[in-house]
C-alpha positions as CSV (number, residue, x, y, z in Angstrom):
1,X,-22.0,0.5,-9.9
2,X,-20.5,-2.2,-11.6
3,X,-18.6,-5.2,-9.5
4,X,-15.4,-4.0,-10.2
5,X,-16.2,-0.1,-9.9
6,X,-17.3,-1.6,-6.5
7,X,-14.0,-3.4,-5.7
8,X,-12.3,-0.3,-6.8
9,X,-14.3,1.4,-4.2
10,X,-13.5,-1.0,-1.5
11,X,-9.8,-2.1,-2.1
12,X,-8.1,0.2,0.1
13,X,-10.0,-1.0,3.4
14,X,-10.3,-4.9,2.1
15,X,-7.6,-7.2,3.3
16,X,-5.6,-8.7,0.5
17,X,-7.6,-12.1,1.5
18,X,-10.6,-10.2,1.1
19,X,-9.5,-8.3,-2.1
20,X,-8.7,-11.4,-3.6
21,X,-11.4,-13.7,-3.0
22,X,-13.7,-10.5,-4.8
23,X,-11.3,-10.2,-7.6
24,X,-11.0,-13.8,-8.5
25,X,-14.9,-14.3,-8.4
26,X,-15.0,-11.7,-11.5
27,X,-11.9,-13.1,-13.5
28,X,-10.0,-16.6,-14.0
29,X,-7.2,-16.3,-11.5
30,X,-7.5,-17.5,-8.3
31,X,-7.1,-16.4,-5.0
32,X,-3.3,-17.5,-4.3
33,X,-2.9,-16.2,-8.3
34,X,-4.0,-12.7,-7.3
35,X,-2.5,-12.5,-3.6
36,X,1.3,-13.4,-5.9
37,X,0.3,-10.4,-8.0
38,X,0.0,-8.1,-5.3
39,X,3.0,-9.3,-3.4
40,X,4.8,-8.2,-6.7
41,X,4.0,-5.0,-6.2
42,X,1.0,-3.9,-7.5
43,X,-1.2,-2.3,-5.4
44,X,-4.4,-3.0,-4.9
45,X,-6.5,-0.2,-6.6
46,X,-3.8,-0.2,-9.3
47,X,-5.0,-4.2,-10.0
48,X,-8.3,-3.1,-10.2
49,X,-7.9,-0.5,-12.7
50,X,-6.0,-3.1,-14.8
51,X,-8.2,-5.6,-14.5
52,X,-11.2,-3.0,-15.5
53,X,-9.6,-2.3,-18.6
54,X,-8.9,-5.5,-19.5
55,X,-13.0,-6.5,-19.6
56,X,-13.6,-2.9,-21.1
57,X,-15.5,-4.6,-23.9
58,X,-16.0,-1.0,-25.4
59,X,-12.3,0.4,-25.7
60,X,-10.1,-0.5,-28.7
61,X,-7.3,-2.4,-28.1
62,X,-4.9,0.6,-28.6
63,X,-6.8,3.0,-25.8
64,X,-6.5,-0.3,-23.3
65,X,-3.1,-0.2,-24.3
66,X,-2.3,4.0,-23.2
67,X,-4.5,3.4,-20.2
68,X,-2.5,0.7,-18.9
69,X,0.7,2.2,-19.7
70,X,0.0,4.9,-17.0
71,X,-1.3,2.2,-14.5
72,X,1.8,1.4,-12.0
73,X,3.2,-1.9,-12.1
74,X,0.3,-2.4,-14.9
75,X,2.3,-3.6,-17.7
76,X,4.5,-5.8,-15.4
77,X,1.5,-6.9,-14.0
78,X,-0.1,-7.6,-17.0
79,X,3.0,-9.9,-18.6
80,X,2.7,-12.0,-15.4
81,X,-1.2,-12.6,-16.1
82,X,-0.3,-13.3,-19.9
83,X,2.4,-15.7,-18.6
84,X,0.0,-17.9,-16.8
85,X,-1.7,-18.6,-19.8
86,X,0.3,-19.7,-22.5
């Protein structure tokens, strides 16, 4: 199971502490950076799946694009992570 499959797995019984000190081991943002995204509104598992596709080295750019589209608060989510970097 890969890290994230494994976070995925765990998310709904992780505090949001928890959740986000796992999740920001595996990307760039940090822990306060990921704790703000889910007090936007994403949920947990939701934040996962996102984050999954994003390092989904073997999907095309378009097919990360339809699967995120029917991720909740993905595409929101996803502007704010985009935001942060430029």
């Amino acid at each position: 199971m890969s890290n994230i499959a494994s976070i995925i797995a765990n998310a709904a019984n992780d505090s949001d502490a928890a959740f986000a000190s796992k999740m920001s081991s595996l990307t760039r943002l940090n822990d306060a950076e990921i704790q703000e995204l889910l007090k936007q509104g994403i949920s947990k598992n939701d934040l996962s799946h996102l984050l999954q596709e994003l390092q989904d080295a073997s999907r095309s750019n378009e097919a990360k694009a339809a699967a995120i589209k029917n991720i909740r608060g993905g595409v929101e989510t996803l502007i704010t992570i985009a935001a942060k970097f430029i």
